[in-house]
C-alpha positions as CSV (number, residue, x, y, z in Angstrom):
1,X,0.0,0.0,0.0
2,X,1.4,3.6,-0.6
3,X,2.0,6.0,2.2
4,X,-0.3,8.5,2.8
5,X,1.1,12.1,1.8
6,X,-0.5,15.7,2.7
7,X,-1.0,16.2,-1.2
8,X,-2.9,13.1,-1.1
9,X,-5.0,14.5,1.5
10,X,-5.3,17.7,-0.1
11,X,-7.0,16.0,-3.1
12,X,-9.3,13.7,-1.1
13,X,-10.2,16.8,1.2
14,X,-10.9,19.6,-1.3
15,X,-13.1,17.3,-3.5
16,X,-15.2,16.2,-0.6
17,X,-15.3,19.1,1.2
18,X,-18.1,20.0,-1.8
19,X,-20.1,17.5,-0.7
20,X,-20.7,19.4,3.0
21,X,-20.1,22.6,1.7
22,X,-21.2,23.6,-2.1
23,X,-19.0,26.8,-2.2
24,X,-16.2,24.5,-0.9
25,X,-13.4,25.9,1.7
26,X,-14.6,29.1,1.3
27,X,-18.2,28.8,2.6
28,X,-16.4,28.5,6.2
29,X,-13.9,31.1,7.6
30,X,-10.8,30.4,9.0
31,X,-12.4,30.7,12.5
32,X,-15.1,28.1,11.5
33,X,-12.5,25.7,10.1
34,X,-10.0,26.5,13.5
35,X,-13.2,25.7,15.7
36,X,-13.9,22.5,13.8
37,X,-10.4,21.1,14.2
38,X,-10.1,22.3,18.3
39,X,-13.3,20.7,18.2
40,X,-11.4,17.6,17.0
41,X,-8.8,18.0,19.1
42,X,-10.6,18.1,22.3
43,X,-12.4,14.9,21.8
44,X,-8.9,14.0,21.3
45,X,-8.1,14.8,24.6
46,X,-11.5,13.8,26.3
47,X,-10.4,10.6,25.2
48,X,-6.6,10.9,26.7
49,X,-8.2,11.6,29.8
50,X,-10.3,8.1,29.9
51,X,-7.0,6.4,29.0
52,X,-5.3,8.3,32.2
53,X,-8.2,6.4,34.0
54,X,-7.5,3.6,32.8
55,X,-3.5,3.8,33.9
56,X,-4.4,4.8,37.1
57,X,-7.7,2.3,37.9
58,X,-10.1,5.1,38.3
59,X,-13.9,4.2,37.8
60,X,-15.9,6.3,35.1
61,X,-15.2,4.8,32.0
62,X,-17.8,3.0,29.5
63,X,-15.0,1.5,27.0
64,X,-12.2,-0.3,27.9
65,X,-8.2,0.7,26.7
66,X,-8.7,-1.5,23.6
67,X,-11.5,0.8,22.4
68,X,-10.3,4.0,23.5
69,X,-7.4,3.7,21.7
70,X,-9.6,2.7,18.4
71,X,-11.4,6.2,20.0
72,X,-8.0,8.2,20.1
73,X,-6.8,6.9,16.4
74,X,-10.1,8.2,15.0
75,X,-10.2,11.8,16.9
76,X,-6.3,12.4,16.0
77,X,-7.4,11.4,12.1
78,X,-10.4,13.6,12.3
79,X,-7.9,16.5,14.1
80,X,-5.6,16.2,11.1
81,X,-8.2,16.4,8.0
82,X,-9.4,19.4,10.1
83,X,-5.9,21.2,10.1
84,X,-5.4,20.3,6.2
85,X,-8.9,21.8,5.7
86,X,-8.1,25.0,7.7
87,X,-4.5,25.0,6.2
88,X,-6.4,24.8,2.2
89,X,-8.5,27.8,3.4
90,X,-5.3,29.7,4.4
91,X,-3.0,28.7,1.6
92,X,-1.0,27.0,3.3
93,X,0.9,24.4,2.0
94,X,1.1,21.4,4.8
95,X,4.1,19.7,3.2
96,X,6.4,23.1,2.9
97,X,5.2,24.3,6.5
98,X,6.2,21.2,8.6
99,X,9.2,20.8,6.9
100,X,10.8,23.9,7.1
101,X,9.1,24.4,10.5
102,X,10.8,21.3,12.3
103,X,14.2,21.8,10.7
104,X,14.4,24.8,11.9
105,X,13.5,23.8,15.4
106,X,15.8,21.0,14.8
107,X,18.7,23.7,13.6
108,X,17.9,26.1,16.6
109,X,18.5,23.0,19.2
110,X,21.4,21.4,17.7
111,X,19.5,18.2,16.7
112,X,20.5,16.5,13.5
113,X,17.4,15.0,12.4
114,X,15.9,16.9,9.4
115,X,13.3,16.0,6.8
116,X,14.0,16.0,3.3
């Protein structure tokens, strides 16, 4: 199977993102398309915080660690078409920006790992 790349995401997004919207990216502002992806991101985080309960053996939980990491897979996925979404509607490409982004932090703290 080929790996998954941003532009691949890109493509996939921007022609479904019709489907929702019929004036595609730009029926939503950037606020709308930051507030869906923090949305995302949050349920991300709801379910870290039912995983913490499980490490630590506190009651409250409906699914066990097996499903809330099925949970945590899809709400990071769903974060992540969400921030390709709201980097479209900005112009931003995703591939240039985390590239140059995390060589440069990697430059400014004297690691060696770059990406290509």
């Amino acid at each position: 199977m080929k790996a998954l790349t941003f532009s691949d995401l890109r493509r996939a997004n921007l022609a479904r993102v019709k489907r929702w919207h019929p004036g595609g990216l730009a029926d939503w502002s950037l606020a709308d398309w930051a507030c869906a992806m923090a949305g995302e991101a949050g349920e991300a985080c709801n379910v870290v915080k039912k995983l913490n309960r499980e490490r630590d053996r506190i009651a409250g939980n409906t699914a066990n660690a097996e499903q809330l990491q099925v949970a945590l897979a899809r709400e990071i996925a769903d974060t992540l078409i969400y921030l390709d979404l709201l980097a479209a509607r900005a112009g931003i490409d995703l591939d240039r920006a985390v590239v140059k982004t995390f060589n440069a932090k990697s430059i400014k703290v004297g690691f060696p790992e770059r990406l290509p």
